[in-house]
C-alpha positions, -999 to +999 in steps of 0.1 A: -761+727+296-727+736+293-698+725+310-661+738+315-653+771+300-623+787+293-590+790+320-554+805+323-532+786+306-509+763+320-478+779+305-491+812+318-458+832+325-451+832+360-453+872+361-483+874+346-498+867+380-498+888+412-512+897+446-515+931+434-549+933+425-539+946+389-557+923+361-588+903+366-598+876+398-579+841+395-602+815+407-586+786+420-599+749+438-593+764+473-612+795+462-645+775+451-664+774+483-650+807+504-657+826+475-631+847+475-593+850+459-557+868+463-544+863+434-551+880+399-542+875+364-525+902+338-527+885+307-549+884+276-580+865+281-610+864+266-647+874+271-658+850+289-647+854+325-670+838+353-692+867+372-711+862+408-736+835+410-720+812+385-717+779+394-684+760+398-669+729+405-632+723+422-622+694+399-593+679+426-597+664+463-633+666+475-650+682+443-665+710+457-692+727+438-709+765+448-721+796+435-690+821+426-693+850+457-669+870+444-667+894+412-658+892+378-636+869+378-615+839+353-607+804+361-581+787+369-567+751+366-591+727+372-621+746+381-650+737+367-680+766+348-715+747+349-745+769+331-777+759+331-798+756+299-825+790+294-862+773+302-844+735+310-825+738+342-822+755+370-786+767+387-795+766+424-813+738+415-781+721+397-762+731+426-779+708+450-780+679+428-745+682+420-737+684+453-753+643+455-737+633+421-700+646+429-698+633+466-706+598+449-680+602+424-656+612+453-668+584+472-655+554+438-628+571+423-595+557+433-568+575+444-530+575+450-521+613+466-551+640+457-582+629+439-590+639+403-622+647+382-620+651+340-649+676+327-654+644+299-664+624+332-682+650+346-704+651+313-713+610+315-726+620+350-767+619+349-790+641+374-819+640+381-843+671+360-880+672+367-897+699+354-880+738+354-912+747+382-904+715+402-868+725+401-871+759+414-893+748+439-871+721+455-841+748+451-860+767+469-868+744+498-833+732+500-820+767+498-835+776+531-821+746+547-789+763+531-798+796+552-805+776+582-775+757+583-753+791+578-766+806+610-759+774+627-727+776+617-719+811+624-734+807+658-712+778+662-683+801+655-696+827+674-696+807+703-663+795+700-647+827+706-666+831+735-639+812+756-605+833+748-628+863+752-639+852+784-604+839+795-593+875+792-618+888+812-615+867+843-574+864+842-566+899+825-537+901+804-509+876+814-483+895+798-489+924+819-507+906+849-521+931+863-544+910+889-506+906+902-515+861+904-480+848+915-467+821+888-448+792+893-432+763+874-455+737+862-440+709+874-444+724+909-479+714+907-483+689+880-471+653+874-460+648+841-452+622+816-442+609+782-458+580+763-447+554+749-430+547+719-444+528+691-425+500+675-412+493+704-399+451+710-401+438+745-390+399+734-401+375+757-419+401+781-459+394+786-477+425+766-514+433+768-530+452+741-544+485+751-557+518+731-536+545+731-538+580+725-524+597+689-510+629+682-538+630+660-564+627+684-550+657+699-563+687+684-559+724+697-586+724+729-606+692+718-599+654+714-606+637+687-619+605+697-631+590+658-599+567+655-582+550+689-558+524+678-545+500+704-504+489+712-491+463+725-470+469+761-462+456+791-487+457+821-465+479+845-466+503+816-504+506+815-502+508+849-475+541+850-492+553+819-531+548+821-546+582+817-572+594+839-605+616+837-592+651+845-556+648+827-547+674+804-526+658+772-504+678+748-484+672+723-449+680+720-446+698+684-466+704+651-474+738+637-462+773+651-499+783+658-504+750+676-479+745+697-482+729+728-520+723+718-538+702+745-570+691+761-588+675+790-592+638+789-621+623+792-623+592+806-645+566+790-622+539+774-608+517+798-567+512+800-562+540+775-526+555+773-508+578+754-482+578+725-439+591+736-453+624+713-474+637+737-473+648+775-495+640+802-499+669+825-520+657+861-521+686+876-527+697+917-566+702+914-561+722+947-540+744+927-551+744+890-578+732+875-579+709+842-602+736+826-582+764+835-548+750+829-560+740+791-573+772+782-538+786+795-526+767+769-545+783+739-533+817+757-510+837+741-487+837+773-486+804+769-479+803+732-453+826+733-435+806+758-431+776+740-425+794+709-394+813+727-383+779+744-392+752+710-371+735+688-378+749+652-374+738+618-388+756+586-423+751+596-425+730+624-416+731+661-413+710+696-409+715+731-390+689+752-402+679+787-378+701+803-393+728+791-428+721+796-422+713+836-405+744+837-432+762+819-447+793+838-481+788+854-501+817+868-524+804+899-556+825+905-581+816+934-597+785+930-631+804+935-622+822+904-606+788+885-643+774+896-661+801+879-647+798+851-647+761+846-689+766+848-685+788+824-668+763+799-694+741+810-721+757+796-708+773+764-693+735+754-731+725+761-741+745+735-712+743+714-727+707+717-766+714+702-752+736+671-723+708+662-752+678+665-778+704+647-753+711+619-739+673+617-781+664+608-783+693+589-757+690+568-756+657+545-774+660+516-789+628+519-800+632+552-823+657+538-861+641+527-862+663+494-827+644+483-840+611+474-869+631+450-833+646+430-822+612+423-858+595+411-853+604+377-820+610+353-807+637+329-779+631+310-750+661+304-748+678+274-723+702+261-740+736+251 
């Protein structure tokens, strides 16, 4: 078995490579999984570039290892060539095991800023190699658990664009409005608020310790809920800033394609505020609802708005809470608010059964054929 293989070298002139697709395929890290690359190389180079089905390894961060979906193609940097040994080893069968064998090494090796992986480690690493019929069997098996888990996650996808689309056709174009819904200013029916800032010294003052939300639990249209820290503040401040089910939060910067990202609270955890970097928008229920309002957010209307109205830097930007009180609303029938609301209702239900069918799915050792890869050992050779 051999592993490595021949890559660009690091002093490669700068304007040897281009976007031009002139030369041959550059594969770097990034490229490993999605199979795919931009950028191509116009140097010398010799025969031996990687072609589809090889298998490679991403030897930085989370040491990715696939089959190569794209063409002929030569390696970059830290990328990885593994090839299986004629009547030894299997590839799709080395695939999966590697898959075990490098998310352990990720798991022990230390780490300042980005991970790192040597080929010379990478050859001390043992796998399990029963025999080359055995192999291809259990590449088989875990190959179709491969193909299942792809649909999931394309319907997954697929359902997630369900919502714009359908936000679109109940409310039309916004730009244009051609239902003719009036629009007012937020803050003509919404109560909103700031958090509190961290860091923050109140001497003397009694403080209770509460969770609090993150900007980082505050993803574009979802909450993420995996990490809640807790603060220490002042009981009249949990009691102005104690978020309630129904409350959309935002945050007030971050990328140009997120901005003003938000989503509906909850409820659940008990005496839970929010960090001074994001907004708490209550809104008039017998106005706008919490479902509509937050996919008004993820609408281009509404993008464009803060966009216009941020404060920007070279790739970052923020809204300040005049701006997001003053932000216009559009204010359909609440019939029509209703309707759609249901309609979120059930595509996040089944948003919900592929997410919990791809999270079982997709740990390799989660799978019963994974513990037969690891029963016996093979040590790496170089071919």
């Amino acid at each position: 078995m051999c592993v490595d293989g021949w890559h660009i070298p690091k002093r490669a002139r700068p304007e040897l490579f281009t976007t031009q697709r002139k030369g041959l395929p550059v594969v770097r890290i990034r490229d490993v999984v999605r199979g795919r690359t931009e950028t191509y190389y116009t140097g010398e180079y010799p025969d031996s570039a990687v072609i589809r089905g090889d298998l490679l390894i991403g030897m930085d961060g989370e040491f990715n290892v696939a089959r190569w979906q794209g063409g002929t193609a030569l390696l970059n940097q830290r990328v990885c060539k593994i090839e299986a040994r004629a009547g030894v080893s299997d590839i799709a069968y080395l695939r999966h095991a590697l898959a075990i064998i490098l998310k352990r090494v990720e798991h022990r090796t230390p780490f300042a800023t980005v991970k790192h992986l040597s080929s010379e480690e990478l050859k001390e690493e043992t796998v399990l190699l029963p025999d080359l019929l055995e192999q291809q069997r259990i590449a088989e098996q875990l190959g179709r658990a491969d193909r299942l888990r792809r649909t999931r996650r394309y319907a997954l996808e697929l359902t997630g664009t369900l919502l714009p689309a359908a936000f679109l056709e109940f409310f039309g174009c916004l730009h244009e409005n051609e239902q003719k819904w009036p629009f007012k200013q937020l803050e003509e029916n919404a109560d909103i608020a700031s958090g509190v800032a961290k860091g923050q010294k109140y001497g003397d003052s009694r403080t209770v310790e509460v969770p609090y939300l993150r900007v980082a639990n505050v993803q574009d249209g979802y909450l993420d809920l995996s990490e809640i820290k807790t603060i220490r503040v002042p009981p009249e401040d949990v009691e102005a800033l104690r978020l309630q089910s129904g409350d959309v939060v935002m945050t007030e910067g971050g990328d140009f394609d997120q901005l003003g990202r938000g989503a509906i609270w909850p409820g659940g955890i008990t005496d839970c505020i929010h960090q001074n970097h994001i907004f708490r928008v209550r809104l008039n229920q017998s106005a706008l609802m919490p479902t509509f309002f937050a996919a008004f957010l993820r609408s281009g209307f509404a993008r464009s708005y803060f966009l216009r109205c941020s404060k920007q830097t070279a790739n970052l930007a923020s809204v300040n809470m005049t701006q997001l009180r003053a932000t216009p609303t559009p204010l359909p029938p609440l019939p029509l608010q209703r309707k759609f609301a249901a309609l979120v209702q059930r595509t996040e239900r089944l948003l919900a059964v592929h997410s919990e069918a791809l999270r079982q799915g997709g740990a390799p050792f989660s799978n019963p054929i994974a513990p037969r890869i690891l029963r016996n050992r093979f040590t790496f050779s170089q071919g």
